[in-house]
KEGU-481312 format. One record per atom (N, C-alpha, C): residue in one letter; x, y, z. Coordinates in steps of 0.02 Angstrom, whole numbers, padded with zeros to 5 digits, always signed. Each point is the difference from the previous one (the first is absolute). Layout:
N
aXYZ;...
***
This chain:
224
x+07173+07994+03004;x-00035-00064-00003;x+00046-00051-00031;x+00001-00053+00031;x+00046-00084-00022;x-00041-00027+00007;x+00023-00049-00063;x-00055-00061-00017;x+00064-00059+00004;x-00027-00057+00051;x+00080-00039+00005;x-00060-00087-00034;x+00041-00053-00013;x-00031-00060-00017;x+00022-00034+00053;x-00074-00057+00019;x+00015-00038+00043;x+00031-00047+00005;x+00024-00012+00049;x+00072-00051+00003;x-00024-00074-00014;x+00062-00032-00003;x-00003-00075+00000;x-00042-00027+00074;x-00046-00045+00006;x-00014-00061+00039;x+00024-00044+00026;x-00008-00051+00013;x+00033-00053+00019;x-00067-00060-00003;x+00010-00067-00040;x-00038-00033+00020;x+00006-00062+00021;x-00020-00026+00048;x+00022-00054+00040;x-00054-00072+00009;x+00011-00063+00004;x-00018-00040+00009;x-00001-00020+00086;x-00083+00004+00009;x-00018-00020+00084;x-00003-00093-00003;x+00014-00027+00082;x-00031-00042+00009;x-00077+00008+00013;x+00000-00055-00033;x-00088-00032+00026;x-00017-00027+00052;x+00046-00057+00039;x-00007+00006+00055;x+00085+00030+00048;x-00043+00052+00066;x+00056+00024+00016;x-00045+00013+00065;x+00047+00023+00057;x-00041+00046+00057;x-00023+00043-00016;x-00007+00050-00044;x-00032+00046-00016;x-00072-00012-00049;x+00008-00051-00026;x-00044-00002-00040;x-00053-00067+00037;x+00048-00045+00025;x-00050-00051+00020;x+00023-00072-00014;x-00025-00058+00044;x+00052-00057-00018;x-00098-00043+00002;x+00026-00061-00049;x-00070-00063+00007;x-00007-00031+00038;x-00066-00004+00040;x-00029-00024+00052;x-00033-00071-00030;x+00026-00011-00052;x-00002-00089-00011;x+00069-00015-00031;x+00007-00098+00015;x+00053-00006-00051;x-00014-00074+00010;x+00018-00015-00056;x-00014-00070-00022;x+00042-00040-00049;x+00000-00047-00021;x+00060-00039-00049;x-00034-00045-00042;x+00012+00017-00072;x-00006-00034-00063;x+00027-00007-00044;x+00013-00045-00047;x+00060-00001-00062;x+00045+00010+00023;x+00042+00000+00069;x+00052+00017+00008;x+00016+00061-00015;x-00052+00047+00021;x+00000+00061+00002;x-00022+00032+00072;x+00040+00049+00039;x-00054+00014+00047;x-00056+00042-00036;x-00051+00019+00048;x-00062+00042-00015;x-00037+00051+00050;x+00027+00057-00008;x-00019+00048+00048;x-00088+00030-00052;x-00037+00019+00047;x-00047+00046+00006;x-00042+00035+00074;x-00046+00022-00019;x-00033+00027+00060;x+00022+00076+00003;x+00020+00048-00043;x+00046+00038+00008;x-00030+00069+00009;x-00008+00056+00074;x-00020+00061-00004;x-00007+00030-00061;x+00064+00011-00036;x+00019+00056-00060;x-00028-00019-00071;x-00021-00075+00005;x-00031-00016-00070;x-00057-00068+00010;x-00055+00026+00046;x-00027-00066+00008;x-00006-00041-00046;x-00009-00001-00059;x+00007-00034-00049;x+00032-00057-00047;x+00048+00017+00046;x+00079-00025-00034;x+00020-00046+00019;x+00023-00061-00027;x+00054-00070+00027;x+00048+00012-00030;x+00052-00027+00035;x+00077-00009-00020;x+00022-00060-00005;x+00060-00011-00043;x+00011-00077+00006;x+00052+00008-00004;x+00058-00030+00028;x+00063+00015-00014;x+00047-00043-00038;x+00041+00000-00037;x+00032-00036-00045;x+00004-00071+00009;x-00011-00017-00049;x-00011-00080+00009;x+00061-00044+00042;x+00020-00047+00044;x+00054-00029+00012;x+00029+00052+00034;x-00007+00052+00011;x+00044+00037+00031;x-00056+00063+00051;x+00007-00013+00074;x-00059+00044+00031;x+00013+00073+00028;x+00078-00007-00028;x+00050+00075+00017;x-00001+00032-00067;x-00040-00018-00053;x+00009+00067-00053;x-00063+00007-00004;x-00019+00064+00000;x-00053+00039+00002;x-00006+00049-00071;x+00057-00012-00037;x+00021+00028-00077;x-00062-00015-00051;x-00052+00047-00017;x-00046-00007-00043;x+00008-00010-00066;x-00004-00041-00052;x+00012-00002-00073;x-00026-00035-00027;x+00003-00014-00061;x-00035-00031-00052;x+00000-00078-00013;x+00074-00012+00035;x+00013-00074-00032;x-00048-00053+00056;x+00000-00069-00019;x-00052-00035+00023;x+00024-00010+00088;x+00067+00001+00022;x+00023-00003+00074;x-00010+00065+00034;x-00016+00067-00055;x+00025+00054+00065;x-00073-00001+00042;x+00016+00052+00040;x-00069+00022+00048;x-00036+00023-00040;x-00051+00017+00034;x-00092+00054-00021;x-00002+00040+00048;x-00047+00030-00019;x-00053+00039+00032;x-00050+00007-00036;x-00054-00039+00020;x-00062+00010-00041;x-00051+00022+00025;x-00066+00029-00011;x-00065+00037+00014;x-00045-00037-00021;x-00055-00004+00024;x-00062-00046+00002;x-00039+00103-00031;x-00029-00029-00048;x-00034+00074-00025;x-00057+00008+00053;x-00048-00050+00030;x-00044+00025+00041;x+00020+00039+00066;x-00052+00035+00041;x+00015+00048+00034;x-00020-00057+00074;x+00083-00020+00034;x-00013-00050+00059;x+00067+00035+00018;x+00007-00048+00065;x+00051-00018+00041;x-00007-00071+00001;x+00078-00015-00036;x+00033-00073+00022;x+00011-00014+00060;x-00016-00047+00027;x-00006-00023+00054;x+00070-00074+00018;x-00008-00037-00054;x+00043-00049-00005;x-00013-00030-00056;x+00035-00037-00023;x+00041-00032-00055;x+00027-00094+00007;x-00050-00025-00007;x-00002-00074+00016;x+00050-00046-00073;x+00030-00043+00018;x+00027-00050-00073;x-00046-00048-00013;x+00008-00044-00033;x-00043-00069-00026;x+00007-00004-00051;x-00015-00046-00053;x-00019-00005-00077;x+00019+00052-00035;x-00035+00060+00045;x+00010+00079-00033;x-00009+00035+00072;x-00006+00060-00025;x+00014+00046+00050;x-00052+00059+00016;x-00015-00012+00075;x-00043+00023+00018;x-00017+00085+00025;x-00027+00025-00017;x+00003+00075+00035;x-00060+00030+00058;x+00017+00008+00048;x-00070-00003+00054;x+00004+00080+00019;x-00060+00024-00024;x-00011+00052-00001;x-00053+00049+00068;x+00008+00055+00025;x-00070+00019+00010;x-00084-00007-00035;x+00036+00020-00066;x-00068-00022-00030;x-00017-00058-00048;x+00042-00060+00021;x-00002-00046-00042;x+00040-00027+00007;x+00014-00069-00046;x+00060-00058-00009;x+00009-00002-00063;x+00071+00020-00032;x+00004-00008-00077;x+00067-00041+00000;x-00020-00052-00084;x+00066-00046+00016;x+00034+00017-00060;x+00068-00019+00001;x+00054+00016-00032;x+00014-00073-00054;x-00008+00000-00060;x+00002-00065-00025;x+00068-00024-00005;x+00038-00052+00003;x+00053-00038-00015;x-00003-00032-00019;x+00046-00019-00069;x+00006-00037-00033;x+00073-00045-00035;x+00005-00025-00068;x+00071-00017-00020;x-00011+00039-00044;x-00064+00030-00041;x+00014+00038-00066;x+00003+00081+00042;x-00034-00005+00076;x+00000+00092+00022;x+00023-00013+00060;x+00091-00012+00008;x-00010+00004+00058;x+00020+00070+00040;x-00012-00011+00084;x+00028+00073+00010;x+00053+00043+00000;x-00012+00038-00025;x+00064+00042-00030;x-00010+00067-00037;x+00044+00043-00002;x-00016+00073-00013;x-00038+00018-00078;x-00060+00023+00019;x-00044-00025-00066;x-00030-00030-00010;x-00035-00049+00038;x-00035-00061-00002;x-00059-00013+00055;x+00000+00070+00057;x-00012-00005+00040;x-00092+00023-00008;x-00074-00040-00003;x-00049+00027+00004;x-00034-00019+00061;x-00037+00060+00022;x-00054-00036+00075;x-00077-00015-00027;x-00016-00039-00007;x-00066-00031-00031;x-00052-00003+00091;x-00065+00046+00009;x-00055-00012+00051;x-00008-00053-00007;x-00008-00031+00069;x-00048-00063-00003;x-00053+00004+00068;x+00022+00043+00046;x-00040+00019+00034;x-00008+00070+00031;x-00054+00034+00006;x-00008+00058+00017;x-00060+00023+00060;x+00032+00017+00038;x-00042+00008+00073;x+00065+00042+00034;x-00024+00011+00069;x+00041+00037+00039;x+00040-00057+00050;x+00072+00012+00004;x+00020-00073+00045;x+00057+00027+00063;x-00005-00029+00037;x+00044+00019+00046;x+00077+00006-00009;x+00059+00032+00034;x+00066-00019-00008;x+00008-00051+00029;x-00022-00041+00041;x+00013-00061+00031;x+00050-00044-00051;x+00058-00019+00016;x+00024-00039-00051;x-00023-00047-00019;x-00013-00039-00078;x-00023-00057-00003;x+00030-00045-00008;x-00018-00057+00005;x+00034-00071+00007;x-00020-00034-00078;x+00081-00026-00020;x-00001-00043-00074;x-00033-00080+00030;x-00038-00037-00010;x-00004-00078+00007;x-00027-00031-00067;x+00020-00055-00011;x-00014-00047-00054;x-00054+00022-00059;x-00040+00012+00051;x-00091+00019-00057;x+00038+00060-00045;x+00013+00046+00038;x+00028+00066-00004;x+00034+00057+00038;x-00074+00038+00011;x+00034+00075+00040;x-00064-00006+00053;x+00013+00033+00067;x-00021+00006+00043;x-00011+00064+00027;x-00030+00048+00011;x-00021+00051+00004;x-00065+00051+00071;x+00007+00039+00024;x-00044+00022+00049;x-00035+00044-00044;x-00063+00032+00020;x-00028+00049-00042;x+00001+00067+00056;x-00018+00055-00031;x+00013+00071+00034;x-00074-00023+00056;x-00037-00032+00024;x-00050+00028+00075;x+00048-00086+00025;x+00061-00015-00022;x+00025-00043+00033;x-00025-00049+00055;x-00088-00036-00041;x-00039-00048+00009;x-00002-00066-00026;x+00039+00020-00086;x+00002-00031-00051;x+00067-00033-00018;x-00001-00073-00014;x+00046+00012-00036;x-00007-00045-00060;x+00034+00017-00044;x+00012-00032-00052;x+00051-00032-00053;x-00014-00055-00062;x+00063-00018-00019;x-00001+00001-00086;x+00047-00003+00001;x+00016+00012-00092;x+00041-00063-00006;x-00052-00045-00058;x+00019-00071-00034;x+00003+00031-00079;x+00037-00075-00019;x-00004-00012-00054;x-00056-00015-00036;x-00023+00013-00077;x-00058-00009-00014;x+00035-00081-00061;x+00032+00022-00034;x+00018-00036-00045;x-00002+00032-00094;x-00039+00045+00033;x-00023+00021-00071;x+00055+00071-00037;x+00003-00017-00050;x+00055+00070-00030;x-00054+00088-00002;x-00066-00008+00008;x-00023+00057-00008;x-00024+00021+00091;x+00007-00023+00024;x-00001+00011+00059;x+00031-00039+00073;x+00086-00011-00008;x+00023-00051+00037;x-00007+00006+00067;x-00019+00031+00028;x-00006+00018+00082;x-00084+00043+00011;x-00015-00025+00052;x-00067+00028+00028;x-00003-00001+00074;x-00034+00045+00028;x+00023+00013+00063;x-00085-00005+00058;x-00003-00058+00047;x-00034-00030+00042;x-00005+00022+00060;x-00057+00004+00038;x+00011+00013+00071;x+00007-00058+00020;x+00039-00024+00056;x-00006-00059+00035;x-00026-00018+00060;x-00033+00075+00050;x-00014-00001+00052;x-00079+00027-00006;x-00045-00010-00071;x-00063+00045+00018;x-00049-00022+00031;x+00005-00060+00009;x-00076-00028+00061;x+00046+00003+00097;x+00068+00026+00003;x+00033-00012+00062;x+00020+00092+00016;x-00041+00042-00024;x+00039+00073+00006;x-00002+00017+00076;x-00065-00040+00029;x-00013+00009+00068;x+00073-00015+00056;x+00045-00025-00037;x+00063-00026+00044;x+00046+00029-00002;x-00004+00069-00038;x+00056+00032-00013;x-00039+00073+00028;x+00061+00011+00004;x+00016+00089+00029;x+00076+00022-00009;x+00001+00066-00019;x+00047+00065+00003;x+00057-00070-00024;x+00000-00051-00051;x+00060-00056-00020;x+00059+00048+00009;x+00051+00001+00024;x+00080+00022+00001;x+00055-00042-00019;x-00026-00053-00021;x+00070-00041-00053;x-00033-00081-00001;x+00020-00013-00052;x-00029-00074-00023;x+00084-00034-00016;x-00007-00088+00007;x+00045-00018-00013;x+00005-00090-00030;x+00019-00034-00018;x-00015-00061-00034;x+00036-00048+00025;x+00010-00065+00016;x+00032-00054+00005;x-00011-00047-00065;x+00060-00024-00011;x+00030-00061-00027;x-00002-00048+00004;x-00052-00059-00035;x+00006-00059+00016;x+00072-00038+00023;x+00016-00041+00046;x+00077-00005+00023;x-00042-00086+00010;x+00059-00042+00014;x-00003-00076+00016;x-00023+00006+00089;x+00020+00033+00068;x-00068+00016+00035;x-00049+00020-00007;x-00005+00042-00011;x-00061+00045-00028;x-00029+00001-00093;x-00058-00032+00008;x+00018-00028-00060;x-00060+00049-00036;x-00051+00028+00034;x-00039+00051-00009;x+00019+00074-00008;x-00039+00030-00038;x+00018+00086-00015;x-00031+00037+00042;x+00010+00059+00017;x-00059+00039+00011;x+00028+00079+00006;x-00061+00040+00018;x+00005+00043-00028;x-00003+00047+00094;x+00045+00036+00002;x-00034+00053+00070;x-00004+00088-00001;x-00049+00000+00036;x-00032+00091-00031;x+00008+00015+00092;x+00026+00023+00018;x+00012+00054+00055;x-00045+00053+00006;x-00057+00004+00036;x-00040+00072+00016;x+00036+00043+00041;x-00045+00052-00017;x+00033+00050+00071;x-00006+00004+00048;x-00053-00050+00032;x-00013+00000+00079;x+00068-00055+00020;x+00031-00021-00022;x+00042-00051+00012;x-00025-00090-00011;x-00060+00010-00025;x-00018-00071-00025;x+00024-00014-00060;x+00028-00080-00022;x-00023-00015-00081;x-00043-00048-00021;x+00021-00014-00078;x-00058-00037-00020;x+00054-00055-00042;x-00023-00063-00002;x+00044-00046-00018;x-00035+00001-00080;x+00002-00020-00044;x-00006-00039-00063;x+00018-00049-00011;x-00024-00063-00023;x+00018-00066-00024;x-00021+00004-00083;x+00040-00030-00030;x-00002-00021-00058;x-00029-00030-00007;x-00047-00019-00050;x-00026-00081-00028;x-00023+00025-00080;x+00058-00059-00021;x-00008-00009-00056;x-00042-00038-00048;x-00036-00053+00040;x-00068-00037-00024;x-00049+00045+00012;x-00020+00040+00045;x-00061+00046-00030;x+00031+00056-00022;x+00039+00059-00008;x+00015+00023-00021;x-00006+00064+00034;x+00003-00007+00050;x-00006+00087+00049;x+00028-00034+00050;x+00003+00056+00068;x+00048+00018+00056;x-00046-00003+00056;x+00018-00043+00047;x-00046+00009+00053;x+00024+00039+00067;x-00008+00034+00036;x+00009+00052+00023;x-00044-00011+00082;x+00057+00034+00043;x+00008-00025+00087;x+00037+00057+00024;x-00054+00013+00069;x+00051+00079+00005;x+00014-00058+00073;x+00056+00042+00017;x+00034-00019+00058;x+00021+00072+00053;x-00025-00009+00056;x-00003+00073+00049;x+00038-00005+00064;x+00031-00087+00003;x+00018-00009+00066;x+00053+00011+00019;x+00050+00024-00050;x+00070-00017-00001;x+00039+00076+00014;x-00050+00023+00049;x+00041+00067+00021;x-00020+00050-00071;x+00023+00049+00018;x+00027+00047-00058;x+00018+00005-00054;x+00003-00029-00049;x+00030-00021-00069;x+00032+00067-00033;x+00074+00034-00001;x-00004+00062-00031;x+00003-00017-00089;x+00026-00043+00002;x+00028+00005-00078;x+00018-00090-00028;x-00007-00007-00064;x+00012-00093-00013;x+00046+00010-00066;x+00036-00043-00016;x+00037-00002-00054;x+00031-00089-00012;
***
């Protein structure tokens, strides 16, 4: 009988994203950071990559390097919107990322505060002026995230389409225009799945969106 001790190991550092493991099915740009999420291997997870620089992916402590951070609730990131602060659009919710001059973002500084909780589609959402723009998961709905003004609750989140749900179906991408010197009006367009959409107009003296589906224009696959 031999009794032998077990050998040395080896331990190694994996990528996070790789072909084997999985690459993000979103990406987006803030702080001069890119921003991957959406990710098979860690639904959970956003990345941000070094500030000023969108080729280092080098995680550390100081206020320029990258992250990787986790939202503790149990979702899939969906996308990752900029503005004021920073937005996180979830399956089961929208949580925002505060920014500041005393917190800004940076390794350590990073919290996701709920502000809304429901089930929402991946449909990407659209940033405009008010705020955030958003589809909901029976993708009938949609909705937007403003500013409130207030420090105990700065953002609250609105439907904008609930007396017009009758105009929507199976939504597959929403998209916004820019007031411009032709076009001097906003609006808003929601793409169904039969190939119809629905226009939105702004108005800022009453304070809601008036809403026009349009069916004539052929096929509509997709608006941006």
């Amino acid at each position: 009988v031999s009794t032998t001790t077990a050998g040395a190991v080896i331990q190694w550092d994996e990528q996070f994203i790789s072909d084997f493991r999985g690459w993000p099915r979103s990406v987006s740009k803030d702080r001069e950071r890119l921003i991957f999420c959406d990710f098979a291997q860690k639904k959970n997870a956003i990345f941000w990559s070094a500030g000023g620089n969108n080729r280092d992916g080098a995680i550390g402590a100081n206020p320029d390097n990258a992250m990787l951070e986790f939202i503790t609730a149990e979702c899939q990131v969906f996308h990752v919107v900029g503005g004021y602060d920073e937005f996180a659009v979830t399956d089961k919710g929208v949580f925002f990322i505060p920014i500041s001059v005393g917190a800004p973002l940076q390794p350590g500084s990073v919290e996701f505060r709920p502000i809304f909780a429901s089930e929402i589609s991946p449909i990407k959402p659209i940033q405009v002026t008010e705020g955030l723009i958003f589809v909901d998961e029976s993708r009938t709905g949609l909705y937007v995230i403003s500013a409130t003004g207030q420090t105990a609750r700065p953002y609250v989140a609105s439907e904008i389409n609930r007396l017009h749900r009758h105009l929507f179906s199976e939504v597959k991408s929403i998209a916004a225009t820019s007031a411009t010197r032709d076009f001097p009006a906003r609006q808003i367009y929601a793409v169904n799945g039969d190939g119809t959409y629905v226009v939105g107009q702004f108005n800022p003296d009453r304070e809601y969106i008036g809403w026009l589906k349009q069916d004539r224009a052929g096929r509509v696959l997709s608006v941006s």
